[in-house]
C-alpha angles and dihedrals in degrees: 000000000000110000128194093358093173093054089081087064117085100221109207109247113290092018117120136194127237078236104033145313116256113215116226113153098083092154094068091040090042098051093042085052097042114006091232118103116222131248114200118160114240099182081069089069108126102189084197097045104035085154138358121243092240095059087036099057106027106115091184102073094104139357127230092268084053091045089052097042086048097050084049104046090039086056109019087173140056125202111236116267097025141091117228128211081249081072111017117129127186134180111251134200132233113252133194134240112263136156095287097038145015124239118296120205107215135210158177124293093339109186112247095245083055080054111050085043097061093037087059090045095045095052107021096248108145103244100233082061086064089045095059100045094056093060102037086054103036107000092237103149098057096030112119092179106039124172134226082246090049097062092029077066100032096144110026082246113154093014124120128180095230094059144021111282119277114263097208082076110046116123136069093255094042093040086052108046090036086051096052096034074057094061102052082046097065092056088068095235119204117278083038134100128262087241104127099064111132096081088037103160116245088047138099109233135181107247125194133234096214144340094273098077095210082081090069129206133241133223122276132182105213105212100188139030087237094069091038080063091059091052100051091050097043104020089203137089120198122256126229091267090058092052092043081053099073115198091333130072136267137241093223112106089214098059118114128191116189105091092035083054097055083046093053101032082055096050097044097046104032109008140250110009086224124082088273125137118256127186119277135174141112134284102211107177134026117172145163117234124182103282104355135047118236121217127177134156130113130271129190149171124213089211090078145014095227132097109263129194139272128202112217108197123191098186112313097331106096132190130192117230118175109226100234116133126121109274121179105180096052087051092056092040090050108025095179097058088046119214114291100092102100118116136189128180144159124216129197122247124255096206140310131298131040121354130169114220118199129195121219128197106204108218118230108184128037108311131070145285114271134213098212092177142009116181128170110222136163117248125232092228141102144088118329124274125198137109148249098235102166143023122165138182121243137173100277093008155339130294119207137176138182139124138246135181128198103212098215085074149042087212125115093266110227114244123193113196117205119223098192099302096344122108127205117183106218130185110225090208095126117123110264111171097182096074092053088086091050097043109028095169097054109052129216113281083109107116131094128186128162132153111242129209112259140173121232101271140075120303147178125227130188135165128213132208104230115209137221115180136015116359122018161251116333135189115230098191151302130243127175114204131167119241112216130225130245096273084044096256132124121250132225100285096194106131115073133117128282134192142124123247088219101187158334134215142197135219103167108299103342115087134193125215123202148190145086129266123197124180113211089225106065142013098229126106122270148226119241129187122220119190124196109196086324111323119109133197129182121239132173117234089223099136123126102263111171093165091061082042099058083043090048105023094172087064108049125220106276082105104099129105129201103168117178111229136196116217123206114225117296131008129356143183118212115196125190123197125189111230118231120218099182143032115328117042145261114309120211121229099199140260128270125188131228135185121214108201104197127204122255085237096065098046094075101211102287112107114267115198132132126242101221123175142008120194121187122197107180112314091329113079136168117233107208131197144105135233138188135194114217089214096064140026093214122098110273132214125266128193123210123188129209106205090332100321115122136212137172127242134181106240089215109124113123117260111183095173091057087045093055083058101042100030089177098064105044130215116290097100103108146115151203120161125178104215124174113236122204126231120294133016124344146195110213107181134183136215130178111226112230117226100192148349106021134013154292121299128232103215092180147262132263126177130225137180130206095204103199144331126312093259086060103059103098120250101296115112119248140183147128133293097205107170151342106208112203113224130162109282094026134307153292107247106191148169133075164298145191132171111210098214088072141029092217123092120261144212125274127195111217112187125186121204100327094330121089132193129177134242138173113244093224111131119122110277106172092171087057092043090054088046103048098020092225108119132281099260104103107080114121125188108166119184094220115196109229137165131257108276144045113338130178109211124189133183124208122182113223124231130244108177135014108343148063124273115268139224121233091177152248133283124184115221142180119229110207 
């Protein structure tokens, strides 16, 4: 019995066979897994001697918990929509004993890596072997994105290339335990019959290069039963041309791949092929600390006595760390290693976000290097967070207080807080128990508060996070005050600067901003700050500008500024202030926006997306956005998490003004989820879900707080603006309102576009009456007539007692 065939081919990238598709590119799958390309030696290739007996049948190389952390670690990660290998189950049938394997005891949604244990137990077929297998015929073990076809055809098993597979074994259970069963059955065992004869070890054969038998064949001795097996599976051995080839395919129509993949896919994975000794070991602990990852276990090779190395990679930054601490238990457990092989090491981290780091035991006899874990974890690093939560005027300054954190550290993080131009290094290193619930790992000597020297004037105060690993700088707000004089009066501001920020213009992703700045008090030139998001940088304008000059003829005309600007994907405001370099303070330009599109090309294939707005009314708030994914034009998933819980959502709501930047995709890529929020502060943050190629996307994170209960509010009406529902001949606005000062309903005020009607928000809530306890009569739902087109409708509740009235919101809608 031939068996796979096809395997043998190597099949160019998105091809498929009528049987099956051999996988054969494992550097790309492998980088993208573990960030770390393969080396397997492919000199060292014996056509007669692909693997020795001993590796082939030795059913003891790992037990079920090894098979599934390998098939983890070998694929941390699982594309939406699809079951991996890592967490496949089948149900699987009794057999019983005969002369290839002994009874297995089926069962019901058995994982695959219980599976592929009691298979290799059952028939004597070393486990890695399976392993292999699994990924050379149908790529299942690094296959992020595997299809129903691809496990009904796990092993190639039953499929031959001259005929469509064979659909008694179809199935994962059925194509494991046939293929094994395969394997003992080539070695002839007794109670058998003397059927697979033509690779008999001990022999020279003639072996093909490839199905077309032009392409001819070449003598081979086969040394071992092991290699005969191979044969028999996948009947070709690879030319010179396909070993040349690497890990990539050849132009030569007579290269084949399957049996140099199973060589390559062993000795990457497990070491020599040959009954050598590779590293082996346990990697106990892998953590993320703030600014750096730990990783400890213990790691050996029987081949020596001595400590040997271990390569520790965090993405694709290594270091090497020899495994040489005392380790008792390992020395009880191997006796013949001792007991100095434990390691332990920190490495710093690259950045924030994801990072897989991969463990690496270095061989030191005649086997092969080993991964022993891969695990993807996020990293406690970045750029600082915090926040400028006060600044008051007092009589000489300012005193301000707030906290920050940089993550890469436990550290108080500095702070310098800017009055005007005038810069103050502070240490936040002030309790501040309340951070202790949202960082755990960092403490609370976070906060920082000081009084600063000040004039009599107006002035603007920011602080900045200052950084000291990996990320950068970051703002943590900006506040203007007025200092009063001594007699508490304020005095004549006058002085500060004016200007106009004139324009700002766009050519792909590079911007110019434009205008002129003067300060009164003097006829130099002047600094002005432009942000982008929040990022500043200082420029002079400094620029030629006569027609300032005939306008403001004392001051010449050295008071223009043109300053080249780079824009990030998607939308961005760009803000310009005057600086002022006398008395008075910094005056603001203004802000413009500008939109980056950026081409499909340059996205790689992860989502992309913004998370825009939250608005909190009360403890209910709507989190806005939108998010794409460059592999597909259908709306996508987004998580969004409350204070670390979780929940889906369908990115679908129409957003005319993204499609209008990404035409392919449509415009159904928005969202706008209502989330309750609990009392006090939370983080509410948003990823994009990836559907194919690439990962998930991090949209960003805001923080709320619902302060206190209802009752304690204060005397404004609230409510929710819930939806506004497009029909022909207008739309349906509807929610709700309540004002505490009163059980009764009260009026709302609906406008559409620039024209507003009223209307009493009494229709029967029971959700809001259980929440409030006042009452269920303030429910609305108005059918409003509109005209065909683009509409912005807002919804303000109107007061009846002490109190201002209140906003619930816009929303913009399209009227067919």
């Amino acid at each position: 019995m031939v068996v796979s065939l096809v395997a043998a081919l190597l099949l160019a990238p998105g091809v498929a066979s009528a049987t099956q598709t051999e996988r054969v590119e494992p550097t790309a799958v492998e980088a993208a897994a573990t960030g770390i390309v393969k080396t397997a030696d492919l000199s060292q290739f014996q056509p007669g001697n692909i693997i020795s007996d001993a590796k082939f049948f030795d059913r003891g190389t790992m037990t079920e918990a090894q098979i599934q952390q390998f098939l983890e670690a070998r694929l941390p990660r699982c594309s939406a929509g699809y079951t991996c290998l890592r967490d496949y189950s089948d149900t699987s049938r009794s057999t019983a004993a005969d002369a290839m394997c002994g009874a297995y005891s089926g069962g019901v949604a058995e994982r695959a890596s219980t599976i592929i244990f009691k298979v290799s137990q059952a028939c004597g077929i070393n486990p890695q072997v399976i392993l292999v297998m699994l990924q050379k015929e149908q790529g299942l073990v690094l296959s992020s994105a595997p299809t129903k076809d691809h496990y009904r055809a796990a092993m190639g098993q039953g499929c031959p290339d001259t005929a469509a597979c064979d659909a008694r074994y179809y199935g994962f259970f059925n194509q494991v335990f046939g293929a094994a069963w395969q394997l003992k059955r080539y070695a002839n065992p007794p109670g058998t019959s003397q059927y697979f004869t033509w690779y008999a070890p001990g022999k020279t054969w003639n072996v093909r290069w490839h199905p077309n038998e032009a392409c001819g064949s070449s003598p081979v001795y086969i040394q071992n039963q092991a290699t005969a097996n191979l044969y028999y599976y996948t009947p070709y051995q690879p030319n010179a041309a396909a070993i040349r080839a690497g890990y990539n395919a050849s132009s030569d129509p007579c290269a084949s791949y399957g049996n140099r993949n199973f060589f390559q896919f062993f000795t990457d994975w497990f070491g020599s092929t040959q009954s050598y000794n590779s590293p082996f070991g346990n990697v106990e602990l892998i953590r993320a600390l703030p600014g750096e990852f730990e990783v400890a276990g213990w790691a050996a090779d029987l081949d020596t006595k001595e400590p040997i190395s271990v390569h520790v990679y965090v993405g694709s930054v290594g270091v090497a760390v020899n495994a040489d601490q005392e380790r008792p238990d390992v020395g009880a457990a191997y006796p013949a290693v001792g007991s100095r092989h434990g390691f332990g090491v920190r490495i710093p981290a690259p950045g924030a976000g994801l990072f897989d780091v991969c463990v690496y035991g270095i061989n030191a006899g005649g086997g092969s290097n080993v991964m022993m874990r891969c695990q993807t974890v996020t990293a406690m690093s970045g750029s600082p967070t915090g926040a400028l939560e006060s600044v008051r005027p007092v009589d000489g300054g300012v005193e301000v207080s707030g906290w920050a954190i940089d993550p890469d550290t436990v550290a108080p993080a500095t702070v310098h807080v800017y009055v005007d131009s005038v810069g103050t290094a502070l240490a936040a290193d002030k309790e501040r128990a309340d951070l202790a619930t949202r960082f755990p790992a960092y403490g609370t000597k976070h906060g920082f508060a000081t009084k600063l020297t000040a004039a009599p004037g107006s002035h603007t105060v920011c602080a900045y996070g200052i950084n000291v690993a990996a990320g950068g700088n970051v703002q943590l707000g900006c506040q203007t005050v007025v200092v009063p004089g001594s007699a508490g009066q304020i005095p004549e501001l006058g002085r500060a600067p004016i200007g106009v920020f004139e324009a700002l213009t766009l050519s792909g992703s590079t911007a110019v901003a434009s205008g002129w700045a003067i300060d009164p008090d003097t006829a130099s030139s002047i600094k002005v700050h432009i942000y982008v998001g929040g990022t500043g940088v200082e420029y002079t304008a400094d620029a030629a500008r006569a027609d300032v000059a005939r306008i403001y003829p004392a001051y010449g005309e050295r008071h223009g500024f043109v300053q080249q600007l780079n824009l990030p994907p998607g939308k961005s405001e760009v803000c310009a202030y005057a600086i002022n370099t006398g008395s008075g303070g910094h005056t603001f330009l203004g802000c413009r926006s500008a939109e980056v599109a950026v081409q499909i090309a340059d996205l790689g294939r992860a989502p992309i997306g913004v998370f825009e707005g939250l608005t909190v009314s009360g403890s209910t708030a709507v989190a806005s956005g939108w998010a794409i994914d460059p592999d597909t034009t259908s709306s996508i998933k987004v998580h969004i998490y409350v204070a670390g819980k979780g929940v889906e959502y369908t990115a679908d709501a129409p957003r005319a003004d993204v499609a209008r930047i990404y035409p392919t995709y449509g415009e159904k890529h928005g969202f706008g989820q209502q989330l309750t929020l609990p009392v006090g502060r939370s983080d509410v943050c948003a990823y994009a879900i990836n559907t194919g190629a690439g990962g998930h996307t991090f949209l960003g994170c805001r923080t709320a707080e619902v302060a206190v209960q209802t009752p304690d509010l204060g005397r404004p009406p609230f409510g929710n603006f819930e939806s506004a529902a497009p029909a022909p001949g207008g739309a349906t606005v509807s929610g709700w309102a309540l004002d505490p000062d009163t059980t009764q309903p009260i009026s709302v005020h609906i406008y559409v576009d620039s024209t507003s009607a009223a209307y009493t928000a009494d229709k029967p809530r029971a959700d809001v009456a259980a929440a409030y306890g006042l009452g269920d009569r303030h429910g609305f739902s108005e059918f409003i007539p509109m005209t065909s087109g683009s509409h912005t409708v807002c919804v303000y509740p109107i007061n009846t007692g002490p109190g201002g009235h209140s906003w619930l919101g816009c929303r913009t809608i399209t009227v067919p």
